[in-house]
TIRO-2110 file (N, C-alpha, C; in Angstrom, 1 decimal):
// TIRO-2110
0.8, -1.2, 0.0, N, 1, A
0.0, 0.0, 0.0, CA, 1, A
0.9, 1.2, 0.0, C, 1, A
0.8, 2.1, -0.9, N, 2, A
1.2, 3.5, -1.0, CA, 2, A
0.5, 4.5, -0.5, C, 2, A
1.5, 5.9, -0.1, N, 3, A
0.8, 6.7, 0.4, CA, 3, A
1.1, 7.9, 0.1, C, 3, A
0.6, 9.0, -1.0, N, 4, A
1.0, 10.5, -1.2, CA, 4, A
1.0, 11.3, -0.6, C, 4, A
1.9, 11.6, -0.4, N, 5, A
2.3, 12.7, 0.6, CA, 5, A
2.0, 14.5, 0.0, C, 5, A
2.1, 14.6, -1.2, N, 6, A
2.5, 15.9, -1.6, CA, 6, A
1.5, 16.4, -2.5, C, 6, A
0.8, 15.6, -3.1, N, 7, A
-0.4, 16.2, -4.1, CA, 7, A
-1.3, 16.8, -4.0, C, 7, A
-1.4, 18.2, -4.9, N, 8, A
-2.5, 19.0, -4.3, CA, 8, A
-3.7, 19.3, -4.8, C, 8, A
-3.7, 18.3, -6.3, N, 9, A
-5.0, 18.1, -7.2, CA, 9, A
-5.6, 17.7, -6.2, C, 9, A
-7.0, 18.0, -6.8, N, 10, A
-8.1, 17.7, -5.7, CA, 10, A
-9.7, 17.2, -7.1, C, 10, A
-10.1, 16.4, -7.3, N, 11, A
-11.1, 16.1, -7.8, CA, 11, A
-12.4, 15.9, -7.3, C, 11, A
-13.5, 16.3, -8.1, N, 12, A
-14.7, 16.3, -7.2, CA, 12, A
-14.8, 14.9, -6.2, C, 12, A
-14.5, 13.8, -6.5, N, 13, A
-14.7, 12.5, -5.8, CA, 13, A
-13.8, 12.1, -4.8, C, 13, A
-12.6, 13.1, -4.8, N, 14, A
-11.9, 13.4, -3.5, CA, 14, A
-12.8, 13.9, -2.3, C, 14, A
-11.8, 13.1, -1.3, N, 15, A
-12.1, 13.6, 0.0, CA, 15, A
-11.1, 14.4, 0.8, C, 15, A
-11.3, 15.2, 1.0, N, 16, A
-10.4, 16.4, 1.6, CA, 16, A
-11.1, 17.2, 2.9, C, 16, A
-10.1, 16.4, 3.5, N, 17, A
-10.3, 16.5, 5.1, CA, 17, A
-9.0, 17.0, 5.9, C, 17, A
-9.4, 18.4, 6.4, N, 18, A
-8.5, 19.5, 7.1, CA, 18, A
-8.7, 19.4, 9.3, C, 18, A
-7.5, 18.6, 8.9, N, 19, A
-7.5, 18.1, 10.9, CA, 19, A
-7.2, 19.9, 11.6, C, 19, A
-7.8, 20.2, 12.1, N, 20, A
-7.7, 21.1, 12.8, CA, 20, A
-8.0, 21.1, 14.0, C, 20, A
-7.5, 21.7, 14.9, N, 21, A
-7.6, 21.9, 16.8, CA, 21, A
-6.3, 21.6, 17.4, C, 21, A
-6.6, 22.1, 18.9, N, 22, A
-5.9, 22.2, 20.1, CA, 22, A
-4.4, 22.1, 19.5, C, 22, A
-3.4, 22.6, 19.6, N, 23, A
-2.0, 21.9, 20.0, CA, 23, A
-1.7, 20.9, 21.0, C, 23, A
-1.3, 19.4, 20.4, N, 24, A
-1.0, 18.4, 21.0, CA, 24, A
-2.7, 17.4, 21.7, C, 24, A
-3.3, 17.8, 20.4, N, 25, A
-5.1, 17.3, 20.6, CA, 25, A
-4.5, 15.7, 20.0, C, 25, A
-3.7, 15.3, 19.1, N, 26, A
-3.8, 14.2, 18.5, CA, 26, A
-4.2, 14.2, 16.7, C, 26, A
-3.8, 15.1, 16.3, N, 27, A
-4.3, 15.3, 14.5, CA, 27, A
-3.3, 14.4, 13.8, C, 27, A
-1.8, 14.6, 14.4, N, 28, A
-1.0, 13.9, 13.6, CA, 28, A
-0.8, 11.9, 14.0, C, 28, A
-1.5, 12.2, 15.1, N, 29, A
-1.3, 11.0, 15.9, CA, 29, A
-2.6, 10.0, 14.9, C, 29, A
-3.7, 11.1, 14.9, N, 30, A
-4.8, 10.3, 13.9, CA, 30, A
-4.3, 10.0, 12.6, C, 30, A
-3.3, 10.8, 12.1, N, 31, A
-2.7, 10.1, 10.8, CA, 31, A
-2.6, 9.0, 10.5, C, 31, A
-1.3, 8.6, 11.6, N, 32, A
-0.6, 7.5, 11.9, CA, 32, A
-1.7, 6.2, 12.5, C, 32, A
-2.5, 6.8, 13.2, N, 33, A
-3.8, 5.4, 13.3, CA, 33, A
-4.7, 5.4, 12.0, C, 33, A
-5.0, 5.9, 11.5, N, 34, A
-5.6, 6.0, 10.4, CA, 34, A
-4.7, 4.8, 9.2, C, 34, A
-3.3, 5.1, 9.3, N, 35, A
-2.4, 4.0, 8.3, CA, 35, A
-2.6, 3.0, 8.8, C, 35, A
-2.5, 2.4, 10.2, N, 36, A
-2.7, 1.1, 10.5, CA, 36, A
-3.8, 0.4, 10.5, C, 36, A
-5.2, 1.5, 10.8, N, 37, A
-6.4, 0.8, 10.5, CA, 37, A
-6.7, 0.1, 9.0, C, 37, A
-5.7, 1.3, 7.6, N, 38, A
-5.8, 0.6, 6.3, CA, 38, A
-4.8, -0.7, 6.0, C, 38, A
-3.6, -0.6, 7.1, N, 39, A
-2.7, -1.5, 6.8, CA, 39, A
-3.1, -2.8, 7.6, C, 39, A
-3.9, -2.9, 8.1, N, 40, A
-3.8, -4.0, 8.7, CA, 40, A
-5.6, -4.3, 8.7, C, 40, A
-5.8, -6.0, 8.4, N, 41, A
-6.9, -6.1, 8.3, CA, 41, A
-7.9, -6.2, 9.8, C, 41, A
-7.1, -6.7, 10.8, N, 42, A
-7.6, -6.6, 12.3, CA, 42, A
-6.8, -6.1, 13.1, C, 42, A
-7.2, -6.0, 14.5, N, 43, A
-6.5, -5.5, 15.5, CA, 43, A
-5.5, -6.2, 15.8, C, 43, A
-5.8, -7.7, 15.8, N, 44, A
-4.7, -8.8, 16.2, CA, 44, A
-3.9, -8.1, 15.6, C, 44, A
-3.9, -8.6, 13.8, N, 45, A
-2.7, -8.4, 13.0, CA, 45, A
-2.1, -6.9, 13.3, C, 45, A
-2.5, -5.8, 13.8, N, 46, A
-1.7, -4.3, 13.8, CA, 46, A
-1.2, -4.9, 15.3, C, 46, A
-1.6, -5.7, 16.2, N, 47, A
-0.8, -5.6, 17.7, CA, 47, A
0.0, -6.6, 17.7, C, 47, A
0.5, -8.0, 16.2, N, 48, A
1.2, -8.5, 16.5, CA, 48, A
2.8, -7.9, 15.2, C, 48, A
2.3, -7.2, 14.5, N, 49, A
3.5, -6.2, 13.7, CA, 49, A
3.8, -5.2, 13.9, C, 49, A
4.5, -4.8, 12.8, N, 50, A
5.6, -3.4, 13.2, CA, 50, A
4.4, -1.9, 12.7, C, 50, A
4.1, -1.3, 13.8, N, 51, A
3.6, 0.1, 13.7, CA, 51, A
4.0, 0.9, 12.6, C, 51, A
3.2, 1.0, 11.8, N, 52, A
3.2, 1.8, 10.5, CA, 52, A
3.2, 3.3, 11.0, C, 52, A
4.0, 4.2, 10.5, N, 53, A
4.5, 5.6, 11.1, CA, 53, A
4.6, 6.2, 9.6, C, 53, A
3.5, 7.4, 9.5, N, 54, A
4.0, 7.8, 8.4, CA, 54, A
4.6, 9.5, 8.5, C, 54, A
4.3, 9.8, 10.2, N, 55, A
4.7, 11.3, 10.3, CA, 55, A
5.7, 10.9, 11.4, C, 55, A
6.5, 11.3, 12.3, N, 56, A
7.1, 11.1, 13.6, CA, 56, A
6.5, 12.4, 14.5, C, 56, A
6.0, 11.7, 15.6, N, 57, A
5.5, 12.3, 16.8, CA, 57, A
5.5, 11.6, 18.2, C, 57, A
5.3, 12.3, 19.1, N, 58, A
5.1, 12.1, 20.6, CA, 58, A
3.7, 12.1, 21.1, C, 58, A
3.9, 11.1, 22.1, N, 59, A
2.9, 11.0, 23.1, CA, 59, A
3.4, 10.6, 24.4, C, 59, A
1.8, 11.3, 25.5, N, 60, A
2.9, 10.5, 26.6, CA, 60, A
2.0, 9.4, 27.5, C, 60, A
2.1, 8.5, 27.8, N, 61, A
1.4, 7.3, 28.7, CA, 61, A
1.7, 7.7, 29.9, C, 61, A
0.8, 7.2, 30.9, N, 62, A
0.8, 7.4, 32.3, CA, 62, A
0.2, 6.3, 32.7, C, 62, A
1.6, 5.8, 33.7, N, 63, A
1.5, 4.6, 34.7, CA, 63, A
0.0, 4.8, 35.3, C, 63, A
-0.7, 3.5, 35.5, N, 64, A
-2.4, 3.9, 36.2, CA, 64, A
-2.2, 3.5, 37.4, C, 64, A
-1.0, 3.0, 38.2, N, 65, A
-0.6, 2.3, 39.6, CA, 65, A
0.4, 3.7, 39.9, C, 65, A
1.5, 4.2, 39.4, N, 66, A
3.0, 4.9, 40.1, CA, 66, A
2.4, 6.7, 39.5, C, 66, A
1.1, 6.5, 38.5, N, 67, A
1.0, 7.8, 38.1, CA, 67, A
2.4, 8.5, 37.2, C, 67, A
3.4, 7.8, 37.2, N, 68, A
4.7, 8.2, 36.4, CA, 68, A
4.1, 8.0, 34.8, C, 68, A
4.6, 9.3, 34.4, N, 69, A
4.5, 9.6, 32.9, CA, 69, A
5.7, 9.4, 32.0, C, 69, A
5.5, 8.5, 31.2, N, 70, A
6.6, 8.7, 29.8, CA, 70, A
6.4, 8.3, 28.3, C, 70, A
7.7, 9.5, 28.1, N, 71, A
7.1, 9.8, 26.8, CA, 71, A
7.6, 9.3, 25.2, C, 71, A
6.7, 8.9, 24.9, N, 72, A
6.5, 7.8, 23.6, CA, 72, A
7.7, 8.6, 22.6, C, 72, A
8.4, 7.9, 21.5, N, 73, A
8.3, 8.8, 20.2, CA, 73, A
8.2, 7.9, 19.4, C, 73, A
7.5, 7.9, 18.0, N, 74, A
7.6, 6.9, 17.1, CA, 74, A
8.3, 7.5, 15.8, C, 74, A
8.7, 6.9, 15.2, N, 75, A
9.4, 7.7, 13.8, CA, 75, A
10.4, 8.1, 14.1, C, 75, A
11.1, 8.3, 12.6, N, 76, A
11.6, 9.5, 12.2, CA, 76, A
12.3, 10.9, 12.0, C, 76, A
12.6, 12.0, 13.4, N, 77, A
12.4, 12.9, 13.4, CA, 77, A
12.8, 13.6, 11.8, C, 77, A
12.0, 14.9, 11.5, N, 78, A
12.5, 15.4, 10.3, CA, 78, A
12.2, 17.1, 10.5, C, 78, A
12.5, 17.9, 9.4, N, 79, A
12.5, 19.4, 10.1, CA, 79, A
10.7, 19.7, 10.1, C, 79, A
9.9, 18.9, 9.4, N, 80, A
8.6, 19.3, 9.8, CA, 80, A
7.9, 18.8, 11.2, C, 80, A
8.5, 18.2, 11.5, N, 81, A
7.9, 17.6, 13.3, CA, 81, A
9.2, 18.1, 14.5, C, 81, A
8.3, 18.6, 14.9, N, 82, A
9.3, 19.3, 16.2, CA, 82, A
8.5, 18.5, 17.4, C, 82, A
8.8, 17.0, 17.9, N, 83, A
8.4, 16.1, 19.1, CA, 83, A
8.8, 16.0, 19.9, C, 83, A
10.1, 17.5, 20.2, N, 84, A
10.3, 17.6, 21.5, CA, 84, A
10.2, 18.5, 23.0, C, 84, A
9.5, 19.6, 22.1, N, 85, A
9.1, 20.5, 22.8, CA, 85, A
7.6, 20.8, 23.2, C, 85, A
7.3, 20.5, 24.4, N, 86, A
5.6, 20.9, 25.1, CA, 86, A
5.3, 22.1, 24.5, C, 86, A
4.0, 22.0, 24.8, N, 87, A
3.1, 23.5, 24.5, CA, 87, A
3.5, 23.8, 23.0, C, 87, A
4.7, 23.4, 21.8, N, 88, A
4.4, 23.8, 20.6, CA, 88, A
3.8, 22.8, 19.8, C, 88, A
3.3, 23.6, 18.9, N, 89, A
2.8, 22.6, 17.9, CA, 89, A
4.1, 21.8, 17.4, C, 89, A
3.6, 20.5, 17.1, N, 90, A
4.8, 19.5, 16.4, CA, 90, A
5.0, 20.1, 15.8, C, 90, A
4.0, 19.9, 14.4, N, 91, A
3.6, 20.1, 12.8, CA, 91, A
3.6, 21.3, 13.0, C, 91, A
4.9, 21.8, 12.1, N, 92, A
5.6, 23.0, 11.8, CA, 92, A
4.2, 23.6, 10.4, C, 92, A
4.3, 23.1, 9.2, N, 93, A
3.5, 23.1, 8.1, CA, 93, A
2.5, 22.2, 7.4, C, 93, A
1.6, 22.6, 6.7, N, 94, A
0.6, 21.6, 6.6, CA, 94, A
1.5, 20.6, 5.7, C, 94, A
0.8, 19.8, 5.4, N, 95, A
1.3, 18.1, 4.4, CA, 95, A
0.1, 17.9, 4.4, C, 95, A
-0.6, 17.1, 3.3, N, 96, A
-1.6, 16.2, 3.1, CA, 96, A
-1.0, 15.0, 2.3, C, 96, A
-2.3, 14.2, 3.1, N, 97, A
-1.4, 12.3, 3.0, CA, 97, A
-2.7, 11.8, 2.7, C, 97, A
-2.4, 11.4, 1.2, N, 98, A
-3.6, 11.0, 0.3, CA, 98, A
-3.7, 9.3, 0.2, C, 98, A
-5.4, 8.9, 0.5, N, 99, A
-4.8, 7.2, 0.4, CA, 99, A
-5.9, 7.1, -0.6, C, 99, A
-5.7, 6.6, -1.4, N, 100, A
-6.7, 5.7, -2.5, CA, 100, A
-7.6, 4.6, -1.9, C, 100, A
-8.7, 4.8, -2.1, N, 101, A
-9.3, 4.0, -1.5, CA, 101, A
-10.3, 3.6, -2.8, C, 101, A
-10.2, 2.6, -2.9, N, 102, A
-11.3, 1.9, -4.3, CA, 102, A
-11.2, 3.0, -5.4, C, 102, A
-12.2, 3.8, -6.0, N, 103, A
-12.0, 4.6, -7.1, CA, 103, A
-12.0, 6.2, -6.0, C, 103, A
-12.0, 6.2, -4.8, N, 104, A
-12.3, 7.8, -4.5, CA, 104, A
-10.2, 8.0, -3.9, C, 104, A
-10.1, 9.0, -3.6, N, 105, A
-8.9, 9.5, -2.6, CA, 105, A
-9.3, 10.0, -1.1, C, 105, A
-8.9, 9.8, 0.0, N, 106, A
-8.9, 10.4, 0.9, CA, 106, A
-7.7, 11.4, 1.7, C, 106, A
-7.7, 12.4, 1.5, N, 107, A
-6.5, 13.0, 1.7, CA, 107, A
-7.2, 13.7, 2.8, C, 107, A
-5.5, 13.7, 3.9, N, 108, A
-5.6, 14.0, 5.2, CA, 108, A
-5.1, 15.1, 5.1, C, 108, A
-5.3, 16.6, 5.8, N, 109, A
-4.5, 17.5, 5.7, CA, 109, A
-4.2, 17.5, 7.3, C, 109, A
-2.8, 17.5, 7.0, N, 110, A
-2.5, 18.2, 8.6, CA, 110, A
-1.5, 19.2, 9.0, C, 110, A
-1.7, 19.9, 9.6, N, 111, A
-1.1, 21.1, 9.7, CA, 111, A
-0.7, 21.3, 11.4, C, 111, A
-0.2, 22.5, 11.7, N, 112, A
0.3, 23.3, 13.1, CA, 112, A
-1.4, 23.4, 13.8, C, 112, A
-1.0, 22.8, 15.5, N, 113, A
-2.0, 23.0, 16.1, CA, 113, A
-2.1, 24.6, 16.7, C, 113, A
-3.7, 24.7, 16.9, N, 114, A
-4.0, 25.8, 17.6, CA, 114, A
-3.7, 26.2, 19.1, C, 114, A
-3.4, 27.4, 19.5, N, 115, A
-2.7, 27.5, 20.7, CA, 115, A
-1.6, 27.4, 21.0, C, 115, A
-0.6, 27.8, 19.9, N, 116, A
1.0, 27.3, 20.4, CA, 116, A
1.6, 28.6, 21.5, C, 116, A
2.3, 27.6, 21.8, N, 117, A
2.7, 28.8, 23.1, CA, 117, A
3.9, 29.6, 22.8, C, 117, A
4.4, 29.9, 21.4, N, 118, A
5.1, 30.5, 21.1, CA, 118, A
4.4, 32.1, 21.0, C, 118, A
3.4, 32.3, 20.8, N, 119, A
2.3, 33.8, 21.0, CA, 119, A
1.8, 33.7, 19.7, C, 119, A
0.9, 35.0, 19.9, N, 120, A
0.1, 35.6, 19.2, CA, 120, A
0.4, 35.5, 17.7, C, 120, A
1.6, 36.3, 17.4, N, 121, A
2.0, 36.6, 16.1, CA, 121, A
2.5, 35.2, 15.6, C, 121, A
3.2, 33.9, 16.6, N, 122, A
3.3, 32.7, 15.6, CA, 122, A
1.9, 32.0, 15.2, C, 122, A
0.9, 32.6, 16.1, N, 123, A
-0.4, 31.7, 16.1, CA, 123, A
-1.0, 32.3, 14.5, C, 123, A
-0.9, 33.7, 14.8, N, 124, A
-1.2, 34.4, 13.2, CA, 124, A
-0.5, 33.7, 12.0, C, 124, A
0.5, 33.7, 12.5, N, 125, A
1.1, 33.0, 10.9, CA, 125, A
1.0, 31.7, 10.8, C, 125, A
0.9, 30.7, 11.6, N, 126, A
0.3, 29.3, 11.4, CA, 126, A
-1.6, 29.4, 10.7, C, 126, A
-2.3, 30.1, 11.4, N, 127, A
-3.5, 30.3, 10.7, CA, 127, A
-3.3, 31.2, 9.2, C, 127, A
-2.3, 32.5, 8.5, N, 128, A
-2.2, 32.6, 7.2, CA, 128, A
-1.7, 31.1, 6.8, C, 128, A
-0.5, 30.8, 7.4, N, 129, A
-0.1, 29.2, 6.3, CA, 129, A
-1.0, 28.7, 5.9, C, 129, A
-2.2, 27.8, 7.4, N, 130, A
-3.6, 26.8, 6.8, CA, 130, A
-4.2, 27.3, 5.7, C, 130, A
-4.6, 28.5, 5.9, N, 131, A
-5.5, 29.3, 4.5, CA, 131, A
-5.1, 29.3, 3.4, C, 131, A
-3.5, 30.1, 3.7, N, 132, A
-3.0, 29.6, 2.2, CA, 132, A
-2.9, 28.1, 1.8, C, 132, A
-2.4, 27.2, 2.5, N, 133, A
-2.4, 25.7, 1.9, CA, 133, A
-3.9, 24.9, 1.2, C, 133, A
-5.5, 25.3, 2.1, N, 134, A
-6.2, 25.0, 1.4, CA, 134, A
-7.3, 25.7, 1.1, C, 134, A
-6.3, 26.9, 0.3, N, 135, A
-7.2, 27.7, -1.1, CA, 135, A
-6.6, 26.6, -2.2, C, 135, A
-5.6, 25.9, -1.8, N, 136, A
-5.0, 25.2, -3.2, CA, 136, A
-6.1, 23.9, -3.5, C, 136, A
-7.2, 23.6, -3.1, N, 137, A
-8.0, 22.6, -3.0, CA, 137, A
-9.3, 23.1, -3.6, C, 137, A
-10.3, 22.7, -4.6, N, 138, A
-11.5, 23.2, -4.6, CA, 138, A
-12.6, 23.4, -3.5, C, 138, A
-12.4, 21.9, -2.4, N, 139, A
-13.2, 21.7, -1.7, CA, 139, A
-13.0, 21.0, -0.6, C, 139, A
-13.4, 21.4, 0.9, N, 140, A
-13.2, 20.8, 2.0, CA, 140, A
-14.3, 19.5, 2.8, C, 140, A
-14.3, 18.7, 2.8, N, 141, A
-15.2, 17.8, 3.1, CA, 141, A
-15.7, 18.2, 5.1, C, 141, A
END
């Protein structure tokens, strides 16, 4: 199974879907579950192979007995994912990750979360970036 990363044709039978919210809500994390739900036909088979990662990000688990927290990273690092700093958005810039599905596409857009604690004026220009990335689309599902 293949996965486009970069394409920004958009046809009416496309699906074009813009993850937006919170900083550190889980958009890019839904990516990455989203590949395994197509890569793998059951749960078994995704919990007995290798985690399909197609962005690199963090998360963090918390002990339910010691309350101790630690924190996951899966992937990759690359200059679009910044997974080591709290309170920023990972995802520096949007990417959409297109999967074929039978005759339609489903393309994921994901971009910089809302609320970065870098201020005001980075929050401004993460919201000009989204607008400009999908004016390049006819249509948002």
């Amino acid at each position: 199974m293949s996965f486009n990363r970069r394409g920004r044709e958009s046809s009416e039978t496309d699906i074009n879907i813009l993850l937006l919210g919170e900083t550190g809500v889980g958009k890019t994390t839904f990516v990455n579950a989203f590949v395994n739900c197509l890569f793998y036909d059951t749960l078994d088979d995704a919990l007995k192979s290798e985690l399909q990662v197609l962005i690199p990000s963090a998360f963090t688990v918390t002990d339910s007995e010691t309350f101790e927290s630690t924190k996951i990273l899966v992937g990759t690092p690359n200059d679009n994912e910044n997974c080591e700093t709290d309170g920023q958005s990972s995802t520096q810039l949007c990417r959409s990750y297109i999967f074929p599905i039978g005759n339609r596409s489903i393309r994921l857009i994901d971009g910089p979360g809302v609320g970065d604690t870098r201020g005001v004026d980075h929050e401004a220009r993460n919201f000009e970036h989204i607008l400009s990335y999908i004016s390049n689309y006819e249509h948002l599902n």
